[in-house]
C-alpha positions in Angstrom: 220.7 69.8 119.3 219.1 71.4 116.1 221.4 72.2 113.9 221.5 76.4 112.6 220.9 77.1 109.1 222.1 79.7 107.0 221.4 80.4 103.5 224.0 82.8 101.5 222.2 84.6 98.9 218.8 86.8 99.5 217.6 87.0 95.9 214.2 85.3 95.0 215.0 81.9 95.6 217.5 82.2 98.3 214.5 84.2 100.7 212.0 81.4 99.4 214.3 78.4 101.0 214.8 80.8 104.1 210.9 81.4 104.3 210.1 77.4 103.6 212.8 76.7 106.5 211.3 79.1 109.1 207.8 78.0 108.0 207.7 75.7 111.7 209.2 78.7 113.5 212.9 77.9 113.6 215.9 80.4 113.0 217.1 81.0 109.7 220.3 83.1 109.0 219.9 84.8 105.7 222.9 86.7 103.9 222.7 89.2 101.7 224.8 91.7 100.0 222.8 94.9 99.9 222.8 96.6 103.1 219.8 98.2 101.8 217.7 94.8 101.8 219.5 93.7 105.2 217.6 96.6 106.9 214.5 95.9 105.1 214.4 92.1 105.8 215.2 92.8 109.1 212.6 96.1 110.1 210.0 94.9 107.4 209.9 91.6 106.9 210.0 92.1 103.0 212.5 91.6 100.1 210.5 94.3 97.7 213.8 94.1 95.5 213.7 90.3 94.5 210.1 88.3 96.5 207.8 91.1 96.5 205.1 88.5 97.2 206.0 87.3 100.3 205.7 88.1 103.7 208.7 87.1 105.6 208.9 85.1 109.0 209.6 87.0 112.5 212.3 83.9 112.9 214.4 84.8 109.6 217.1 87.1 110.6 219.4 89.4 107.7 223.0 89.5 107.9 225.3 91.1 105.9 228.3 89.4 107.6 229.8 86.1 105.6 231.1 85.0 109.3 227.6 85.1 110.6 227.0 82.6 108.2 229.9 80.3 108.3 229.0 80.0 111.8 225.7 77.4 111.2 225.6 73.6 110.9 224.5 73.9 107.6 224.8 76.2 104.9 223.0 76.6 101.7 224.1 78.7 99.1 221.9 79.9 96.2 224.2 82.7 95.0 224.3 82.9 91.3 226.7 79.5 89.8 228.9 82.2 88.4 229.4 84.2 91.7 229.8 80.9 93.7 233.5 80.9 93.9 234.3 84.2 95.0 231.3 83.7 97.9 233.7 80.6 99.0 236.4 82.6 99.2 235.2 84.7 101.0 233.6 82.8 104.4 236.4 82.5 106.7 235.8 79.3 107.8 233.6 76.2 106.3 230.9 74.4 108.2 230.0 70.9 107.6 227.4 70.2 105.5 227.1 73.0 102.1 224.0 72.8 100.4 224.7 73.8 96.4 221.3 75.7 95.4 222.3 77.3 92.0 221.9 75.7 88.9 224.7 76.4 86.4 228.7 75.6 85.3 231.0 78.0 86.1 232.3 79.5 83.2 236.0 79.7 82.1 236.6 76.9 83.8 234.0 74.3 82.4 233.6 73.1 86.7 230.1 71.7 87.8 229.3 74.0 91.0 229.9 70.8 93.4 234.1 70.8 91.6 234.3 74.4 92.6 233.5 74.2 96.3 234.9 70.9 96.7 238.1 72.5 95.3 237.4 75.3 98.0 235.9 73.9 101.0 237.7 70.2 100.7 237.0 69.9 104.5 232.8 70.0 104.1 230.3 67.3 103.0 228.9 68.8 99.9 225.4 68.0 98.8 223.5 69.6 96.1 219.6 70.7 96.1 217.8 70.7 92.5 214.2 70.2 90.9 211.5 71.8 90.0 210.9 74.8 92.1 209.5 78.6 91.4 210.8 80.7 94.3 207.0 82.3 94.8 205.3 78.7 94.9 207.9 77.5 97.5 207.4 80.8 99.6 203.8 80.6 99.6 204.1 76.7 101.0 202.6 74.9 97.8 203.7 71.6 97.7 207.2 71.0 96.3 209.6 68.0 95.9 213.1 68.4 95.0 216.2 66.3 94.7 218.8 66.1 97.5 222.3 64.5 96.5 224.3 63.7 98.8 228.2 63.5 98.3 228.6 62.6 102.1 225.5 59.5 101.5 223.3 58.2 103.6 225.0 60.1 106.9 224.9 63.6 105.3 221.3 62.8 103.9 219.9 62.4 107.5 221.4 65.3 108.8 220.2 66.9 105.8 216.6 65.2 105.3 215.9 66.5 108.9 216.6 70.1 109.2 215.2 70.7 105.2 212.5 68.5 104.9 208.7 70.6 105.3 205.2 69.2 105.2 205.0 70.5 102.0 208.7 70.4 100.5 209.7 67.0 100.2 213.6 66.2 99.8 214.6 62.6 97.7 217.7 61.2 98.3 220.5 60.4 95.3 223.9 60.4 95.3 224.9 61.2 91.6 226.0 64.9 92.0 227.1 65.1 88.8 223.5 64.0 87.3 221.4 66.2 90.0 223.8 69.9 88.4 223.4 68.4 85.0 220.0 68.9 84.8 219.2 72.1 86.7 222.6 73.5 84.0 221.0 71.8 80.7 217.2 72.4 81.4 218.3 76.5 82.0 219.7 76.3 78.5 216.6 74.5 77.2 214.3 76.4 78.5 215.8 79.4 76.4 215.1 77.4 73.2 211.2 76.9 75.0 210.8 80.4 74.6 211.8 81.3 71.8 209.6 78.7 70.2 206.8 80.4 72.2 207.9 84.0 70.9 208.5 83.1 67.2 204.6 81.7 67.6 205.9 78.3 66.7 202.8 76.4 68.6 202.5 73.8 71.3 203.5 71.1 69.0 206.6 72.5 68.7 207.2 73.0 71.8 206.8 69.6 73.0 209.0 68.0 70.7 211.8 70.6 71.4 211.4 69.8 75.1 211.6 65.7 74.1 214.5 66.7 71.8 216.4 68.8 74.8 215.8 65.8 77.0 217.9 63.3 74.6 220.5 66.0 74.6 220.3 66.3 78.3 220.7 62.5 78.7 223.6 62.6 76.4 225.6 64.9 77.7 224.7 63.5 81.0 225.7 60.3 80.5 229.4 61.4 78.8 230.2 63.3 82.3 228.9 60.1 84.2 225.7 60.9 85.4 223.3 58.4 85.8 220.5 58.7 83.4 217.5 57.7 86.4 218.8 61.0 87.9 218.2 62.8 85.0 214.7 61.2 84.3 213.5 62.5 88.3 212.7 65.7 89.8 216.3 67.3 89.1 216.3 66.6 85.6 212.9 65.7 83.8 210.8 67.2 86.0 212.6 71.0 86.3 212.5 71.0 82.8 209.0 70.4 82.4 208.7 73.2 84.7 210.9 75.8 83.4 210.2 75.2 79.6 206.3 76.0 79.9 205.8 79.2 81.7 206.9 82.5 81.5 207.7 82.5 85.9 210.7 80.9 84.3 214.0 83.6 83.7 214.8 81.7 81.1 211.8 80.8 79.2 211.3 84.7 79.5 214.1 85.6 78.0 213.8 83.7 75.5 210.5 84.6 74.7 211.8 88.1 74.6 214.7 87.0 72.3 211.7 84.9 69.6 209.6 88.3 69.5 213.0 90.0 68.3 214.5 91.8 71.2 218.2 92.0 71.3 220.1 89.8 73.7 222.2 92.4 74.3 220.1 94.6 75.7 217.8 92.1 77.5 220.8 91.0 79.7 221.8 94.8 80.6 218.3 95.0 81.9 217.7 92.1 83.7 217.8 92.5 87.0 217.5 88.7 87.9 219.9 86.6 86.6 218.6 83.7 83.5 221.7 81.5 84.1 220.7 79.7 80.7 222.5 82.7 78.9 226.0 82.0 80.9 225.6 78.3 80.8 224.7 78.1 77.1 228.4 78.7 75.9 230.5 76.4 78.5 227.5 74.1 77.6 228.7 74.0 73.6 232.1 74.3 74.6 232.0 71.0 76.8 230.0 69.1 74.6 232.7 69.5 71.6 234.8 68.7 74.2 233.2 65.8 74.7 231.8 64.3 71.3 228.2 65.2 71.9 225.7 66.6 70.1 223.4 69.2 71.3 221.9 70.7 68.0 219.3 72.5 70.4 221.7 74.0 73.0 224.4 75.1 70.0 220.9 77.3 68.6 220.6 78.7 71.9 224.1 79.7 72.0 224.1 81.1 68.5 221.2 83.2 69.5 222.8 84.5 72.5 225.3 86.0 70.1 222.7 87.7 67.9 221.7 85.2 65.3 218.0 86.1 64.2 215.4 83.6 65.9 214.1 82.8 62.5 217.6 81.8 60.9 218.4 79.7 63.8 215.0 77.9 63.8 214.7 77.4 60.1 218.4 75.9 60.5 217.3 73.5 63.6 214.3 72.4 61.0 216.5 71.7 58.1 219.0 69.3 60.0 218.7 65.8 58.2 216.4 63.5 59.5 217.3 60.3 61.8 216.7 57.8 64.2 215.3 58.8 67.8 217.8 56.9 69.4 219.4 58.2 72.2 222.7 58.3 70.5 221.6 60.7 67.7 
């Protein structure tokens, strides 16, 4: 029997995986909290508010009802990381396979997205989706690969592999959770620091060493919460931020563009109407770290940005650390 999918969250990437997984005609359940874009979804087949771009599939159906949705097989929620728990807490019942879609740590509480609804949901086989993936590409069918991991291994990943994979979005098997959030969380924060680079007018040159530099760190901190570091050198780690840290499709890289050409940050998150998780990650990022002995010189910037530093102070400060080894340690 094929199994019904549900995906919580209708913003711009929760419609693109609902779009991708209707693309061969099959149901999709897709929650989301505005009535307003329920009824759209639904009469239209449009989500003007947050995938203006896309057309959406007669087989997608809008609910705003969380038991609707704890009713599938599978469930993948792409709710913002800091909204996750409260979404858990409020389906009634769990089904067995979750599918963890957002990219970020909850804050407060320092917990990778996979802790928090293992914590919630003990009863489900949690697996967590990650890579390199820009919500418009992915709705429009260009070719995408992504990571899978798989807390439930190999059994999950075939139940999995078979309702998500698409001819043109490719899942890979792993089964470090830990490594697969590590690098959608660190490359957000990163791609920040990308940004501003771009916005101070700092040059390509710059920019590639700061996105070499953010992968050591990324590795590092990795490696202290036990990640493996071949997860962070595939599609969930390296390759998202590649992605993220060269084009301005990226929330993050734009907001940190905005933040190099002088804006406030202040003001730039009151605006926003999409979320840059990069800005909440940054300071549970520094915090952890400490916490852990390791340094992240380039995430710390971000963070001290994010609390209304001047770009040029901060970079001037990054360029004046003393110099070292490239060693992975350092």
């Amino acid at each position: 029997m094929t199994a019904r999918i549900g995906v919580v969250g209708a913003g711009a990437w929760g419609t693109a995986l609902a779009q991708m997984l209707a693309s061969d005609g099959r149901e999709v359940l897709l929650w989301a909290r505005e009535p307003e874009l329920v009824e759209e979804i639904n009469t239209s087949r449009s989500n003007s508010l947050f995938l203006p771009s896309a057309r959406l599939a007669e087989s997608i159906q809008a609910t705003g009802d969380l038991r609707e949705a704890a009713a599938c097989d599978i469930l993948l929620l792409v709710t913002p990381a800091q909204h996750l728990g409260a979404v858990l807490g409020g389906l009634p019942t769990f089904p067995r396979d979750l599918v963890l879609c957002a990219k970020g740590i909850e804050a407060g509480s320092g917990r990778l997205m996979n802790e928090v609804a293992r914590d919630l949901a003990p009863q489900s086989d949690i697996a967590v989706l990650s890579g390199p993936t820009f919500a418009h590409e992915v709705a429009a069918g260009l070719p995408t690969a992504v990571t899978l991991a798989c807390g439930g291994g190999q059994a999950q990943w075939q139940r999995l592999s078979a309702a998500i994979a698409r001819q043109n979005f490719r899942p890979y098997y792993s089964d470090d959770l830990t490594g697969a959030e590590i690098g959608g969380a660190v490359k957000n924060v990163l791609a920040i620091a990308c940004g501003v680079v771009d916005g101070v007018g700092l040059g390509q040159n710059a920019r590639a060493a700061l996105i070499a530099r953010g992968y050591a760190e990324m590795l590092r901190f990795g490696e202290a919460l036990g990640a493996d570091r071949d997860t962070l050198a595939g599609l969930c780690g390296l390759g998202d931020l590649v992605l993220t840290c060269s084009s301005t499709s990226s929330r993050n890289f734009s907001l940190g563009k905005a933040l190099g050409a002088g804006q406030s940050a202040a003001e730039l998150m009151a605006d926003r109407r999409t979320v840059a998780e990069g800005a909440h990650t940054a300071p549970v990022l520094v915090a952890l770290a400490a916490r852990h002995g390791v340094a992240m010189p380039i995430t710390t910037a971000v963070y001290r940005l994010l609390q209304g530093s001047p770009a040029a102070e901060v970079v001037s400060e990054l360029l004046a650390r003393p110099l070292t080894s490239e060693g992975p340690a350092v």
